[in-house]
C-alpha positions in Angstrom: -65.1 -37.3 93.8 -68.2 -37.5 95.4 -67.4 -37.3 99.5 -69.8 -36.8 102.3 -68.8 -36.9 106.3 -70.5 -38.4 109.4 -73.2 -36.2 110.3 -76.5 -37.3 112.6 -77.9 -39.4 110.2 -75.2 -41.8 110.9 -73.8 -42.1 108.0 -70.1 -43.1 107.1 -67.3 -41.2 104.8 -68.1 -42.1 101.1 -66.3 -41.5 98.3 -67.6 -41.8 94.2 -65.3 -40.7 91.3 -67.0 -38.5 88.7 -64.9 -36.9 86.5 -68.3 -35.1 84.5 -69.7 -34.0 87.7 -69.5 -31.5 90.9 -68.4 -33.4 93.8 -71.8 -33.8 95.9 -72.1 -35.9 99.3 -75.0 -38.2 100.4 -75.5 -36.1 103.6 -75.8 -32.7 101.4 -77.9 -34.1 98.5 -80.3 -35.8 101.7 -80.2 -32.0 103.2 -80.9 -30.5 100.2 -83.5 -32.6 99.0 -82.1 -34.3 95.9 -83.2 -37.9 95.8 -79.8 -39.4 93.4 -76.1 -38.6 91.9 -74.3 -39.4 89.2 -71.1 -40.6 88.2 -70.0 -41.1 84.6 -66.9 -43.2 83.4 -65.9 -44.7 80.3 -67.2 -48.3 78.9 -65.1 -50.5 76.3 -67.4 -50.9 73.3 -68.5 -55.0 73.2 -69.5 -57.3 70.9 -68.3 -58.4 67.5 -68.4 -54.8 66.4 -66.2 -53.2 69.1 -63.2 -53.0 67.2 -64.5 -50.2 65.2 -66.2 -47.7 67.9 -64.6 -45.3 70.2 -65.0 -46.0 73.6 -68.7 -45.4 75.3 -69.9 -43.9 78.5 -71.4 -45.5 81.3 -73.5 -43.5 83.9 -73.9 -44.7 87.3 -77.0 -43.3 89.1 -77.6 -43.5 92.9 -80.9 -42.8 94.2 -81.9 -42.0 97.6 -84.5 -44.4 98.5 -84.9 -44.0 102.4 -82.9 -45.7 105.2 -83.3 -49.6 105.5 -85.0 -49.4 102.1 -82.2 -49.8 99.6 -79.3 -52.4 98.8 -75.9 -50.0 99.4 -74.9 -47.6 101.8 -72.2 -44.7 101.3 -68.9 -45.6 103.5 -65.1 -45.0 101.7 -67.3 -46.2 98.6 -70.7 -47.6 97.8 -71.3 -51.0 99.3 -73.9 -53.8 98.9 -75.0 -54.2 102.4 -77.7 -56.2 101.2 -81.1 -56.0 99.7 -83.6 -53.7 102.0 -80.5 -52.7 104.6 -79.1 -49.6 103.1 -80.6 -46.1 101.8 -79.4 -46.7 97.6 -80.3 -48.2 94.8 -77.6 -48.2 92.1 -79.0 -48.1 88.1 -76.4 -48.2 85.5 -77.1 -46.5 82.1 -74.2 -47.8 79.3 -74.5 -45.4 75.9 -72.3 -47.1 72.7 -69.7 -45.1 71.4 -70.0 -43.5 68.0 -68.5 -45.7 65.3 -64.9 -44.4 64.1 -64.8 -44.1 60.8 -61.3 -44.2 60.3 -61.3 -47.7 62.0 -64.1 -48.7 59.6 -62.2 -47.9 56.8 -59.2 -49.7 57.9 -61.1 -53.1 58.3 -63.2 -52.9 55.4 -60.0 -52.1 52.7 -58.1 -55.5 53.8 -60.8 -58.0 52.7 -61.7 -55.6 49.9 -58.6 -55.4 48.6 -57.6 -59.2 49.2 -61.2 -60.1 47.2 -59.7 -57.5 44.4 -56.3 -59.7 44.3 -58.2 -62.7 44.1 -60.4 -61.8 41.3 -57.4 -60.8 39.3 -55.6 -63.7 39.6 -59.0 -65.8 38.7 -59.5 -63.5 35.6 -55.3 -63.7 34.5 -56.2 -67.5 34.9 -59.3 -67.2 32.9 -57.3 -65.3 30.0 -54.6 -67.5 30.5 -56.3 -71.2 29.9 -59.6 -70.3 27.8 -61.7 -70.2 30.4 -63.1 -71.7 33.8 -62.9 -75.5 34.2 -66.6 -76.0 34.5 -67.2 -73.8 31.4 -64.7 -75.9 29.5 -66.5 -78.1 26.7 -64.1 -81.0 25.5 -64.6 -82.7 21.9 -63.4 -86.0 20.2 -60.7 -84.8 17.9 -60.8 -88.0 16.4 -64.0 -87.5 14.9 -64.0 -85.5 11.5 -60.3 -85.6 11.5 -59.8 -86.4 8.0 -61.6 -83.3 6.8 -60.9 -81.3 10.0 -59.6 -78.0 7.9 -63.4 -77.4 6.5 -65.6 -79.2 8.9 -64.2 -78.4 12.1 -65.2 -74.6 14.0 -62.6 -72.6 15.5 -63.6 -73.5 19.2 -62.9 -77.5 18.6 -59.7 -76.4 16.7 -58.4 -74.5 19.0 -59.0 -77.1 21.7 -57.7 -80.1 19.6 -54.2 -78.2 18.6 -53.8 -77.0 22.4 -54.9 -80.4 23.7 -53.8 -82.9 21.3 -51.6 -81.2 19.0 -54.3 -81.8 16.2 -55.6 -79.6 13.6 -53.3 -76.8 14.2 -53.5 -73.8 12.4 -50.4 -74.3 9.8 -47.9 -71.5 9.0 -49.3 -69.5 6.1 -47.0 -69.4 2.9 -49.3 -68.9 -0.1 -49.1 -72.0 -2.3 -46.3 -73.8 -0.2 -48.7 -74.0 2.6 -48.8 -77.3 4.6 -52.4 -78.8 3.7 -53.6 -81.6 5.9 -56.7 -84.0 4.3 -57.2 -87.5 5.4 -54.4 -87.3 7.5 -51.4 -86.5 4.9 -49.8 -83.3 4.8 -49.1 -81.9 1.0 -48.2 -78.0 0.2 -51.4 -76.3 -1.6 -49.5 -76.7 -4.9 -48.9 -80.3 -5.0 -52.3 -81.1 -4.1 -53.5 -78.8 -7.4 -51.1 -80.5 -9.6 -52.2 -83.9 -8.1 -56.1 -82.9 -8.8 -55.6 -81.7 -12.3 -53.5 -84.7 -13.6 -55.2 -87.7 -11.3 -59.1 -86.6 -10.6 -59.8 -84.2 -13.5 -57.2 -85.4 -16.2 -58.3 -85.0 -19.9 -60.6 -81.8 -18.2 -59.8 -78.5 -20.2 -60.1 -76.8 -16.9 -58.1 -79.1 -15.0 -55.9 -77.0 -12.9 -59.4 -74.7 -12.0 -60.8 -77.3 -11.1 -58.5 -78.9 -9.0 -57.8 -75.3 -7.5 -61.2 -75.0 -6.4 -61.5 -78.1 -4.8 -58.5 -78.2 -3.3 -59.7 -75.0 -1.6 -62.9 -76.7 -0.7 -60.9 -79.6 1.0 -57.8 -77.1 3.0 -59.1 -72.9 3.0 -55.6 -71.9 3.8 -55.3 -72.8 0.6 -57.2 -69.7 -0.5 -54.2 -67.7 0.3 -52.2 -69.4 -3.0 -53.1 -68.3 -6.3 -53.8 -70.6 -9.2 -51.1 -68.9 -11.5 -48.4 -69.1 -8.6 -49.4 -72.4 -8.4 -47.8 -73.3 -11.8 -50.5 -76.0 -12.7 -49.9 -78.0 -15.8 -52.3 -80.8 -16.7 -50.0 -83.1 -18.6 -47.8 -83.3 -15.9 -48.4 -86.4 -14.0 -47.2 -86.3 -10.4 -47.4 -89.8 -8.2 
């Protein structure tokens, strides 16, 4: 504490807390010459900031400006008396506190690692559905439909079977797989039989030539083989 007595100078008791400082009193510092005394306390950080500093220092600094020429005067603690009526001026010096890391930390790992759960759910989403809405293309499965097997790429498959539960990939079972042209469904071998005996009857090469269109027409139907698909060009099938 700062603390000075009456002396002839007429001045009252004072008192000033300073914990960083020897205790010093107006009439000594006047006496010994010294023109100003400290006192330093601590200052709340401020701003939108302050939640991640340590606390700062503020310095309060009274100088010795001559009686009647200053704005406080020393009594149990520094007054205003008003401006030009007492012998100090008061100046205030506020330094920040450092920023604590630790704090930092702290507030920057919640939004960081609410942003990381977000983007996982977005991307299980994305994996989930195909894809972002607005990257989404649609197409007119009616169009092409009748040869949708051969004309139609994977993408617009893919979106017609999950949409409209059209052109599905079929279960792959050699020559008793489900082939879908203009909009009938026939195994692979039928549809051989059917070509050798209907479109290329009296053809020595019937059945090969039905095979290969046929394949043409439905490519699962690659995955039977002519000889399992016991082909006979006599045999007339409705």
């Amino acid at each position: 504490r700062y603390c000075g007595s009456k002396s002839g100078g007429g001045l009252a008791v004072s008192c000033l807390w300073a914990p960083t400082r020897a205790a010093v009193s107006p009439d000594r510092m006047m006496r010994n010459g010294s023109t100003e005394v400290q006192a330093v306390e601590s200052a709340a950080p401020t701003g939108c900031g302050s939640c991640l500093q340590d606390d700062g220092t503020k310095t309060l600094t009274w100088k010795f400006v001559g009686h009647g020429q200053g704005t406080f005067e020393p009594v149990q603690s520094y007054n205003y008396v008003g401006q030009g009526r007492g012998s100090f001026e008061k100046e205030v010096f506020v330094t920040p506190g450092q920023w604590n890391m630790q704090k930092v930390v702290v507030c920057l790992s919640v939004p960081l690692g609410l942003l990381v759960l977000g983007l996982g759910f977005l991307l299980i989403n994305l994996l989930r559905f195909g894809g972002p809405f607005w990257m989404s293309t649609s197409y007119d499965c009616d169009q092409g439909l009748d040869n949708w097997a051969a004309s139609w790429d994977n993408s617009k498959k893919d979106y017609c079977c999950k949409s409209e539960q059209k052109g599905c990939m079929p279960q792959i079972k050699g020559c008793q797989t489900d082939c879908n042209y203009q909009r009938r469904t026939a195994t692979c071998a039928s549809r051989i039989q059917w070509g050798a005996t209907h479109l290329f009857a009296q053809h020595p090469t019937a059945c090969a030539e039905a095979y290969k269109k046929v394949v043409s027409e439905c490519p699962f139907c690659s995955s039977c083989n002519l000889a399992q698909a016991f082909c006979h060009p006599a045999l007339p099938i409705r």
